[in-house]
C-alpha positions in Angstrom: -65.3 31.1 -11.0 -64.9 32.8 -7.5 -62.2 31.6 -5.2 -62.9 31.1 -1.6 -60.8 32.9 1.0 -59.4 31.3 4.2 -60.9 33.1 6.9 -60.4 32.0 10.7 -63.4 30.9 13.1 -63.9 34.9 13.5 -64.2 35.9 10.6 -60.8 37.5 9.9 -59.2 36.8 6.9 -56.2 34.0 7.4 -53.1 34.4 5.0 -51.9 32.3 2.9 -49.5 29.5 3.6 -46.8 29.8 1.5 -45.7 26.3 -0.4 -43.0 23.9 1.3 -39.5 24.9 -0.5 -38.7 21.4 -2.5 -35.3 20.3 -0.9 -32.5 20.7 -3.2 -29.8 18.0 -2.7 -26.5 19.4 -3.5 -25.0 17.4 -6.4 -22.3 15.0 -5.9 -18.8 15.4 -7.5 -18.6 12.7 -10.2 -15.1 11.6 -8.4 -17.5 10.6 -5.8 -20.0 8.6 -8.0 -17.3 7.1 -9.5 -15.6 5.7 -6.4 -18.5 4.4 -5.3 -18.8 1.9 -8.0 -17.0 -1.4 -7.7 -15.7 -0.2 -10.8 -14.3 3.0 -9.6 -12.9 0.8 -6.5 -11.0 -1.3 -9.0 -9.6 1.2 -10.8 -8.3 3.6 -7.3 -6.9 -0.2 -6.5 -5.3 -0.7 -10.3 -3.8 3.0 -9.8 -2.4 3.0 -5.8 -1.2 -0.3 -6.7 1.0 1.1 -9.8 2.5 3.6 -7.3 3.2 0.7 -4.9 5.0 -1.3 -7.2 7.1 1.3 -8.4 7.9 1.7 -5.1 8.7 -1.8 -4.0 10.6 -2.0 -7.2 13.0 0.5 -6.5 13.4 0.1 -2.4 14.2 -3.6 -3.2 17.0 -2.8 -5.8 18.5 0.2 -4.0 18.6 -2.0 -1.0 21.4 -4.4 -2.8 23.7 -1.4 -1.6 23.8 -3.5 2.1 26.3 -6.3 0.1 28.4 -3.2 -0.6 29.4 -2.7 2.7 28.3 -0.9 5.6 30.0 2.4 4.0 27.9 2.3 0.8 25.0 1.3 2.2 25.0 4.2 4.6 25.9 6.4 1.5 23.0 5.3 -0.3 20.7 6.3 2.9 21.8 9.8 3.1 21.8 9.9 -0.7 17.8 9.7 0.1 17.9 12.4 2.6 19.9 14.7 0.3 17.6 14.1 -2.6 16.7 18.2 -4.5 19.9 19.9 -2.5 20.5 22.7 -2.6 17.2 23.2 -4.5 15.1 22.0 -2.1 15.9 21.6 2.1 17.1 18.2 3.1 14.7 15.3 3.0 11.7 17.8 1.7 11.9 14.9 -1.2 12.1 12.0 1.0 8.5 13.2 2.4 6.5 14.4 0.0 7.5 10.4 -1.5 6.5 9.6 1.8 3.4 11.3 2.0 2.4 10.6 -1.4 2.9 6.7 -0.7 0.9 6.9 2.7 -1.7 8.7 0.1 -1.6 5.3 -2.1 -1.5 2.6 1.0 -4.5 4.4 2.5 -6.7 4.3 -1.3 -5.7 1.1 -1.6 -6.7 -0.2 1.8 -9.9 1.6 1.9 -10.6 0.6 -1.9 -9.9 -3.4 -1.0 -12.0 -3.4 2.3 -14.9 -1.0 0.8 -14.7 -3.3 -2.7 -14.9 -6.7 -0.1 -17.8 -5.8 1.9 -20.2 -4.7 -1.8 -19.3 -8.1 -3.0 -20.6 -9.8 0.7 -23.3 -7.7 0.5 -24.4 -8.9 -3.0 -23.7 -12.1 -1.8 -24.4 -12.8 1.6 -24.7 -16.4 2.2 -21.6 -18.5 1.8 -21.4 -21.0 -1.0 -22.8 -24.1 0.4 -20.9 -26.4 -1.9 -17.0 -26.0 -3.3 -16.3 -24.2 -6.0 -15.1 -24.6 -9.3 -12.5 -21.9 -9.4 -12.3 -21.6 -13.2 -10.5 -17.7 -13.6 -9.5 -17.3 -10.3 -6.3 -18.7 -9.1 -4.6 -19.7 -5.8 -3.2 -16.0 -6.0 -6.4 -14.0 -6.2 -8.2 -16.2 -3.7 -6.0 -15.6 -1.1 -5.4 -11.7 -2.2 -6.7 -10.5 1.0 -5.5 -13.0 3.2 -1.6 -12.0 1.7 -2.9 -8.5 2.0 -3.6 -8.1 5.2 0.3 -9.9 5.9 1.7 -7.2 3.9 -0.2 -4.7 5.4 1.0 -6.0 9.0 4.5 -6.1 7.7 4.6 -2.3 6.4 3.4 -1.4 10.1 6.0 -3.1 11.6 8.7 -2.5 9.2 8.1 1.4 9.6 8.2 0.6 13.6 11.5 -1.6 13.3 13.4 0.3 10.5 12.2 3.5 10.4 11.3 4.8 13.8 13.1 2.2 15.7 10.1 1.9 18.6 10.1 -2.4 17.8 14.1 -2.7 17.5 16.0 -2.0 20.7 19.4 -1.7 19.1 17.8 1.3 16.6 20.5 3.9 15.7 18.7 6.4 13.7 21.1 6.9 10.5 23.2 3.9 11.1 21.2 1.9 8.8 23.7 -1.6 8.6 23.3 -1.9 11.9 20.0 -1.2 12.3 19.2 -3.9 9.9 21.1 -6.5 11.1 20.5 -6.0 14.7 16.6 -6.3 13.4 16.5 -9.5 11.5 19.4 -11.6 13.5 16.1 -11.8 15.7 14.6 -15.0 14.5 11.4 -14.7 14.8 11.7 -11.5 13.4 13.5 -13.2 10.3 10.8 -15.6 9.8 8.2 -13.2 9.8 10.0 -11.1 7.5 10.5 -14.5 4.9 6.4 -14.9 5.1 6.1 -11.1 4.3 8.4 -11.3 1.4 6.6 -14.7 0.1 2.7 -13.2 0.8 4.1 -9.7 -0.9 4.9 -11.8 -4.3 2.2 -13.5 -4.4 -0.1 -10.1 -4.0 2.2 -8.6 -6.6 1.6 -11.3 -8.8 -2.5 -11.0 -8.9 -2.1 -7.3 -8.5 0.0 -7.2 -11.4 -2.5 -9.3 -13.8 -5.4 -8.0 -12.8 -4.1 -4.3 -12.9 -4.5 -5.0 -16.6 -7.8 -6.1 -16.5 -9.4 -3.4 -14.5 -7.9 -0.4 -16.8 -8.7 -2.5 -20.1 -5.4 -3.5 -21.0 -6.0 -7.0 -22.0 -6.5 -9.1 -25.4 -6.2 -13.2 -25.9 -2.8 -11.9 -27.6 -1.6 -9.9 -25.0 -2.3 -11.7 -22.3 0.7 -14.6 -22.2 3.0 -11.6 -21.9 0.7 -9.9 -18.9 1.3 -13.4 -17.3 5.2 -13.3 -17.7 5.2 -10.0 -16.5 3.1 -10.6 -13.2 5.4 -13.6 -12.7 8.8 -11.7 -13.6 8.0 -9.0 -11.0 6.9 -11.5 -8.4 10.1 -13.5 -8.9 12.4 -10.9 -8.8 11.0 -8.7 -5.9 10.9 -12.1 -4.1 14.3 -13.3 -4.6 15.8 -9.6 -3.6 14.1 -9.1 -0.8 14.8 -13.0 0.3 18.4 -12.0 0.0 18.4 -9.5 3.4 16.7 -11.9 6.2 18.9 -15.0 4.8 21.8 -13.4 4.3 21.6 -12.0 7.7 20.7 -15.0 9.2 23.6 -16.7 7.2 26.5 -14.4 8.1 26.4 -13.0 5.1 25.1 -9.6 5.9 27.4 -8.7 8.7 27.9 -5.5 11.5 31.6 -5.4 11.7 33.6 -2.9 13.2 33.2 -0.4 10.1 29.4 -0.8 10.9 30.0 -0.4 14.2 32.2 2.8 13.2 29.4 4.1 12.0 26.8 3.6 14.7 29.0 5.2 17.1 29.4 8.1 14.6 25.6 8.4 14.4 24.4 7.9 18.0 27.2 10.8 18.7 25.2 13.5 17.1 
């Protein structure tokens, strides 16, 4: 069988066109599969939200230093900056915890707001009648509404506390004073008690449903998940009640060994 060959209008022999090239798309990273899953968004949630309990955990316990005195509490605030001497330079520690917790906040942001809009997208028209809420609770209902509170009260509590740009009387290091000059503001005390109460409430669903995403959960098991998520909720709520009440109560006080110390501080 003879093969014709492409010639143009003059005769002349054309040459061949060579094949289009297939496109090869480059392969994604199974991290990146994964994460975009609900699945993988539940568990980067499950995982950040581990770190930030830990977290919350230990600031609200170390924080119990402020009934000490101004003198201890300052001690326990330095105590942070010195963290790895001599091994390590002076507050290296303190930032990579820093960093690594901005690291978890940001996951767990992105993986709650990604994870919200999939589930409106699977369902995009609002239920028409009231639900029957049979496994979700008051908590998890409202889990973003009390996270976007707590996410609104890490912002400003980083401003106030931390880089003193939303508390006038901010001496960096003097950290009595910096806390009671903050929260004998009342609105600032009041918005600090509705943190505190949306932040147990999150911890409580977070905590239960932690479980659930990595497949930690039996009919056995489960009464003592429930005390758990309700143990931690409690007690991170009843500490960190303690600072705005017992600031606004007289309790938590500047006196002149806290003011001793500001001076000290906002000399150097």
């Amino acid at each position: 069988m003879s093969t014709m060959t492409p010639r143009s209008d003059d005769g002349a022999i054309k040459p061949l066109e060579k094949a289009p090239v297939p496109h090869r798309q480059r392969p994604k990273m199974w991290v990146r599969d994964f994460y975009g899953t609900a699945m993988g968004k539940k568990y980067v949630m499950a995982l950040t939200g581990i770190i930030g309990l830990g977290f919350i955990v230990i600031h609200a316990v170390g924080n119990l230093h402020v009934f000490e005195g101004a003198e201890k509490f300052t001690e326990y605030g330095e105590g942070l900056r010195d963290l790895g001497e001599p091994l390590v330079p002076r507050t290296f520690l303190l930032w990579l915890g820093r960093l690594g917790l901005l690291g978890a906040l940001v996951g767990h942001v992105h993986a709650a707001y990604s994870l919200t809009l999939m589930n409106r997208k699977k369902r995009p028209v609002a239920y028409q009648a009231p639900r029957e809420y049979i496994a979700a609770d008051y908590a998890s209902r409202t889990m973003i509404y009390t996270g976007t509170i707590v996410l609104a009260f890490i912002l400003f509590h980083l401003a106030d506390l931390t880089w003193g740009l939303a508390n006038p009387d901010y001496v960096r290091g003097a950290i009595t004073n910096d806390l009671v000059a903050s929260l004998s503001r009342i609105p600032v005390a009041i918005f600090y008690l509705v943190a505190v109460l949306a932040l147990g409430m999150h911890i409580f669903h977070g905590t239960w449903s932690l479980f659930q995403t990595m497949g930690w959960s039996s009919k056995r098991f489960n009464p003592w998940r429930r005390y758990l998520a309700i143990g931690l909720a409690v007690v991170v709520t009843s500490i960190n009640l303690t600072y705005p009440l017992g600031t606004m109560f007289g309790v938590i006080d500047c006196g002149e060994e806290c003011e001793a110390i500001a001076e000290e501080f906002s000399a150097e």
